[in-house]
C-alpha positions as CSV (number, residue, x, y, z in Angstrom):
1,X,-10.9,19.4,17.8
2,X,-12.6,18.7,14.5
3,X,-15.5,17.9,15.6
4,X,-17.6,20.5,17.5
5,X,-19.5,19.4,20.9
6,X,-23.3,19.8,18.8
7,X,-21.4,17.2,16.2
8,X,-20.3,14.7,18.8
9,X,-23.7,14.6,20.4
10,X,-25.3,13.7,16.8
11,X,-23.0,11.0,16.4
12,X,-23.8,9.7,19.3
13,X,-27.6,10.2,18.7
14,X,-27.9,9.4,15.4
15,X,-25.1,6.9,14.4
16,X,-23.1,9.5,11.6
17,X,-21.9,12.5,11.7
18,X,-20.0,14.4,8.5
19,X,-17.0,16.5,8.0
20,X,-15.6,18.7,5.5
21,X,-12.7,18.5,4.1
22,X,-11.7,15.4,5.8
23,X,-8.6,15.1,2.9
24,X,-6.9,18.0,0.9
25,X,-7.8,18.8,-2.8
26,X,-4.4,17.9,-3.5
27,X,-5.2,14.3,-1.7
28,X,-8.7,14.0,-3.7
29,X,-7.0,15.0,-6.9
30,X,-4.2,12.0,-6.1
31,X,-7.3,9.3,-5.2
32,X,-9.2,9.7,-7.9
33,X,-6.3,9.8,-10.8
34,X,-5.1,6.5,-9.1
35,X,-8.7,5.6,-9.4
36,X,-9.1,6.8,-12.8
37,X,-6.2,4.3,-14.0
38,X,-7.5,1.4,-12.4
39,X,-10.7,2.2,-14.4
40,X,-8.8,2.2,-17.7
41,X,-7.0,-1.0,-16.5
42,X,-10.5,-3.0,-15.8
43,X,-11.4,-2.1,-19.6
44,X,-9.1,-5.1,-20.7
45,X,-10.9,-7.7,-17.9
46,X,-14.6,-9.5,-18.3
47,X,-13.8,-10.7,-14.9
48,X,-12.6,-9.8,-11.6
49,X,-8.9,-9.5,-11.5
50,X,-6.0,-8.7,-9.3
51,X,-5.8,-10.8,-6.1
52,X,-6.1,-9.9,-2.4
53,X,-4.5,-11.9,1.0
54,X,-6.6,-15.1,0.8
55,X,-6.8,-15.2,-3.0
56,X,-10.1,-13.4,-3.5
57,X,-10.1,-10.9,-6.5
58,X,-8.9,-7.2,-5.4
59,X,-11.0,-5.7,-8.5
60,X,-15.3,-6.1,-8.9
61,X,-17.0,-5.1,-12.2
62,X,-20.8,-4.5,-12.5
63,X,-22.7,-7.6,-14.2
64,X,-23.0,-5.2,-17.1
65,X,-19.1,-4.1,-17.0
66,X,-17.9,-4.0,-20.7
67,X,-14.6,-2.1,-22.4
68,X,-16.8,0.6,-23.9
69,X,-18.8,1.1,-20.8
70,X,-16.5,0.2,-17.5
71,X,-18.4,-1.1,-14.8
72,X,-15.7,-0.9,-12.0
73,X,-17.4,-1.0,-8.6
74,X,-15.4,-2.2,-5.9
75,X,-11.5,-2.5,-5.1
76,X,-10.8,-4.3,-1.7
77,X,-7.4,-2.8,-0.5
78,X,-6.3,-1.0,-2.6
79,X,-3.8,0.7,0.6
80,X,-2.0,-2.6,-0.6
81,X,-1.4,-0.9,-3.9
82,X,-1.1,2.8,-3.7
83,X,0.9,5.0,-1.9
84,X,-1.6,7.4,-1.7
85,X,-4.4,5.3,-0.2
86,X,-1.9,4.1,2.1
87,X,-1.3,7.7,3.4
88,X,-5.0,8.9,3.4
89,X,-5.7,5.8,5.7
90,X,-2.8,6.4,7.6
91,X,-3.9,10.4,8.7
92,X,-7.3,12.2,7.8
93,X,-9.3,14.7,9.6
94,X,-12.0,11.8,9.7
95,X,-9.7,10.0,11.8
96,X,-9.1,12.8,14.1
97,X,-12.5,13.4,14.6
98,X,-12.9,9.5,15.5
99,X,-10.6,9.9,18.9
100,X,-13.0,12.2,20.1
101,X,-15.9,9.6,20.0
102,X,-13.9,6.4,20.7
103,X,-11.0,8.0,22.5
104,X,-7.5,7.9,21.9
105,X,-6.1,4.1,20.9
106,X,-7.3,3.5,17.5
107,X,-6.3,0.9,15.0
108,X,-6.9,0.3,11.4
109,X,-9.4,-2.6,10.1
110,X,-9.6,-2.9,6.4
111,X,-10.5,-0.8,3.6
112,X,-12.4,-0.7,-0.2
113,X,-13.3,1.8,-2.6
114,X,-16.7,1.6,-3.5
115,X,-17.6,3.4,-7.3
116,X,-21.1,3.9,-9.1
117,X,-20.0,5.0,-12.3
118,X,-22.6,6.2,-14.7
119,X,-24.7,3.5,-16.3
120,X,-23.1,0.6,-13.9
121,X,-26.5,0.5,-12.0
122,X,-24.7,-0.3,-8.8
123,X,-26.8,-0.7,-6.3
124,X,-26.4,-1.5,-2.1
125,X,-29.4,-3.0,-0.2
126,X,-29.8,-1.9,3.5
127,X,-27.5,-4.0,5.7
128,X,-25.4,-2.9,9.1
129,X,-21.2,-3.3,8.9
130,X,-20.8,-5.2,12.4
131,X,-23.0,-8.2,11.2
132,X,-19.5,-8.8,9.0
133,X,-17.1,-8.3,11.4
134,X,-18.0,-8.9,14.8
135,X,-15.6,-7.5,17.5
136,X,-15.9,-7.8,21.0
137,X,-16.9,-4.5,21.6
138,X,-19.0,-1.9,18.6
139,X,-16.9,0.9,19.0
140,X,-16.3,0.9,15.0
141,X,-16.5,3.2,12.6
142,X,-17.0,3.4,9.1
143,X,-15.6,6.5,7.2
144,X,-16.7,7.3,3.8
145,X,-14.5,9.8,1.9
146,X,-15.8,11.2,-0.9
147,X,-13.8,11.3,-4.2
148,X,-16.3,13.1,-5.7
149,X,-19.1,15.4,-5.0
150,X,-21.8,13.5,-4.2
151,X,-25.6,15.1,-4.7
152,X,-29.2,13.7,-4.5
153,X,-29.0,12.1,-8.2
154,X,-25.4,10.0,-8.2
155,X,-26.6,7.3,-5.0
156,X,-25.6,8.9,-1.9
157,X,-25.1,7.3,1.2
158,X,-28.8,6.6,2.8
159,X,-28.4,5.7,6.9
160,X,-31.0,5.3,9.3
161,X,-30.5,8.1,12.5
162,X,-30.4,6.1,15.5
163,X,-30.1,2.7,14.1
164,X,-27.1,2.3,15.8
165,X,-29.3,1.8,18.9
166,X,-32.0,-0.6,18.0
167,X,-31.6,-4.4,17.3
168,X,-28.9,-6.2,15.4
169,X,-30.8,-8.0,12.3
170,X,-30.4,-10.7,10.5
171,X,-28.6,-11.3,7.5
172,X,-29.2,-14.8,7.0
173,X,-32.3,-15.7,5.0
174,X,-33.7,-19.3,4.6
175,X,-30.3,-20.9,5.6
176,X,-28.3,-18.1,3.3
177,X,-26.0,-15.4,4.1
178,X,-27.2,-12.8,1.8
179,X,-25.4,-9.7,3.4
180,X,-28.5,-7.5,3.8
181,X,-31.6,-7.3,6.4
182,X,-35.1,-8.3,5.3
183,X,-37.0,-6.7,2.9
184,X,-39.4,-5.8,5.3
185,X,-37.3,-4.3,7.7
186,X,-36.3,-2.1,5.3
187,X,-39.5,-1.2,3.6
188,X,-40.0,0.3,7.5
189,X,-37.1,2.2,8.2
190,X,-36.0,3.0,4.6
191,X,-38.7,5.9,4.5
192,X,-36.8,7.5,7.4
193,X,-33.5,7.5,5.8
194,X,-31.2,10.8,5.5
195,X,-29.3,11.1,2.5
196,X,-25.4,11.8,2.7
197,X,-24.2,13.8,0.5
198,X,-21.4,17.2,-0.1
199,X,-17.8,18.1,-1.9
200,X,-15.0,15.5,-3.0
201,X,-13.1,15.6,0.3
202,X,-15.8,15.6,2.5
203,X,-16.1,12.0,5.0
204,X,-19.5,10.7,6.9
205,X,-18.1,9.2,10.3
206,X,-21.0,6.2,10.5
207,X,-21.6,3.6,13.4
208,X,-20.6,0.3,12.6
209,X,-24.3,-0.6,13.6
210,X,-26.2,2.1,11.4
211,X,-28.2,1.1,8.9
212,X,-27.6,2.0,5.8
213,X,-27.9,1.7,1.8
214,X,-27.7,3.1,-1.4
215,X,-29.3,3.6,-4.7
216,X,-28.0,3.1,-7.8
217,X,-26.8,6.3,-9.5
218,X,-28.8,7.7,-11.9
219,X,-26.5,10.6,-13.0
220,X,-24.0,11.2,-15.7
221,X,-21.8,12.0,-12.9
222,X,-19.5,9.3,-10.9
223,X,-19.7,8.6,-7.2
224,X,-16.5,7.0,-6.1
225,X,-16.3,6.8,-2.2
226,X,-12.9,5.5,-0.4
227,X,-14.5,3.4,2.9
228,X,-11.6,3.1,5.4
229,X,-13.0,1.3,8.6
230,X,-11.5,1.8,11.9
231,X,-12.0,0.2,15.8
232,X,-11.1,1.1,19.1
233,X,-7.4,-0.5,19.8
234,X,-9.3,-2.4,22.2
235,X,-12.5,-4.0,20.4
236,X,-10.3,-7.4,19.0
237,X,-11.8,-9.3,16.2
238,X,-14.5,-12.3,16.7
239,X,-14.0,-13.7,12.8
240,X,-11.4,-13.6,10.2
241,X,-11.7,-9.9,8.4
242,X,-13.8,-10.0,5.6
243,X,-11.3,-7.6,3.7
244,X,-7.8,-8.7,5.1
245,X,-4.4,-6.8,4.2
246,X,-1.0,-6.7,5.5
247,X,-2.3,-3.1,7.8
248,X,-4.7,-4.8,9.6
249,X,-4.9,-3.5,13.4
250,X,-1.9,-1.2,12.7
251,X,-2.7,1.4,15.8
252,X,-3.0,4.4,13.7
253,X,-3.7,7.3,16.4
254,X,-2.4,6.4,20.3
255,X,-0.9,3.2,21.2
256,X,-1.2,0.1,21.8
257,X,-2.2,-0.8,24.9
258,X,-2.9,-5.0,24.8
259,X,-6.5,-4.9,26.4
260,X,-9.5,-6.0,25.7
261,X,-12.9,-4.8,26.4
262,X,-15.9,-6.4,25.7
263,X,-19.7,-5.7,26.0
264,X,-22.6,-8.0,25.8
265,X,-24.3,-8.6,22.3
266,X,-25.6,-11.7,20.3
267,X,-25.5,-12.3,16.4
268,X,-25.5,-15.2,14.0
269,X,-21.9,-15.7,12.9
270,X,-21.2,-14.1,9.2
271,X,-20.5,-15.9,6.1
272,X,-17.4,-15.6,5.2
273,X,-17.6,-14.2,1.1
274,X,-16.2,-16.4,-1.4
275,X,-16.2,-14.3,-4.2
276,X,-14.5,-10.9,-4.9
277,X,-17.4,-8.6,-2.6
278,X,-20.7,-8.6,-0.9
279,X,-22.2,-7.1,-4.3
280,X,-22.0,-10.7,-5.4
281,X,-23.7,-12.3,-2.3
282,X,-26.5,-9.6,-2.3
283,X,-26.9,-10.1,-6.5
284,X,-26.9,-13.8,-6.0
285,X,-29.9,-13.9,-3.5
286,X,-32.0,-11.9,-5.4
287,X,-31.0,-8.5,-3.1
288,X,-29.9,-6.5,-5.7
């Protein structure tokens, strides 16, 4: 049992939970050096580069990306690419944790690494993850695995406790998909936010309905976060994954069982994105 019975009660309360040392050193030293070289590889690019299933760009650089200053903030996938990724996604203490809040069957749904290097002023508005992937039923996960440490200063993870239990809201905005709730709705809750933050290895477990954001990092320090999202094998995709790859729905603890459970819930249908990330549809809108 990773998670203790205080832990699995907050998750269930509050819509997050974290563990410690979710990988190994040895895994965290791996990530990030992988990490590290795609970095050095996005110095030679003024766009997004690479290319994912569907044709969408695997690689995202900050509007203010440049050679001298690299601005890399997103790579969708990157299991696709690296051996190591592949295996973190594949077996983490995260993951154990998660059959003791969704049960047994669980399956893989995509994955992205998310970075705010120094001086990229990456920012995230406040949006929830199921308004991009509906499934039939919420039992999803998001699991954030820190690559580095992550303190108050370098844009920590900011979710709402108990979000996961209000209302669904809206992402579209006059007619436009813009991958993030009102303004207003988050001027209300953002003041009751708790911050996520502790040592490169450690993972926050977070509802797939939780609201959540992030500040841009205003540290000299890097905050590079591997997001691997899992389901319950039985909650089966509404909409085409926003982040497809060739493991998507690979049962990665249990089995597979061929069910299908559904619960009652009603949302606009998602945009699906066009360019290489959200960042793009939140920065294009005027939400970032």
């Amino acid at each position: 049992m990773v998670l203790t019975e205080q832990q699995v009660e907050q998750y269930h309360e509050q819509g997050y939970v974290v563990v410690e040392n979710a990988i190994t050193p040895e895994q965290v030293a791996a990530l990030r050096a992988q990490f590290q070289q795609w970095v050095e590889d996005s110095r030679e690019h003024r766009k997004p580069f690479g290319e994912i299933m569907g044709g969408r760009a695997r690689f995202d650089m900050a509007p203010n990306h440049s050679a001298d200053q690299p601005g890399l903030r997103r790579v969708s996938s990157p299991q696709e690419i690296s051996a190591d990724y592949l295996a973190v996604m594949r077996d983490n203490r995260a993951l154990d944790a998660l059959t003791q809040l969704y049960g047994p069957n669980l399956k893989f749904n995509n994955a992205k690494i998310n970075s705010k290097l120094p001086g990229a002023n990456s920012e995230v508005k406040y949006h929830q993850d199921f308004l991009f992937e509906p499934h039939t039923n919420d039992d999803l996960a998001t699991v954030l695995i820190f690559l580095d440490d992550v303190g108050l200063e370098n844009g920590p993870l900011e979710v709402v406790p108990g979000s996961h239990k209000g209302p669904m809201y809206e992402h579209w905005h006059d007619g436009v998909f813009t991958g993030a709730i009102d303004d207003a709705i988050t001027a209300q809750h953002a003041p009751n936010a708790l911050l996520a933050t502790g040592l490169a290895g450690t993972a926050c477990i977070m509802h797939t309905r939780t609201l959540h954001g992030s500040a841009a990092n205003s540290s000299t320090q890097s905050r590079t976060v591997y997001i691997v999202e899992y389901a319950a094998e039985d909650a089966i995709p509404l909409i085409v994954n926003h982040i497809p790859s060739e493991q998507e729905g690979e049962v990665v603890r249990g089995q597979y069982t061929g069910r299908i459970r559904a619960t009652a819930f009603d949302m606009a249908e998602p945009e699906y994105p066009s360019d290489v990330s959200f960042f793009s549809q939140q920065e294009e809108h005027g939400k970032v």
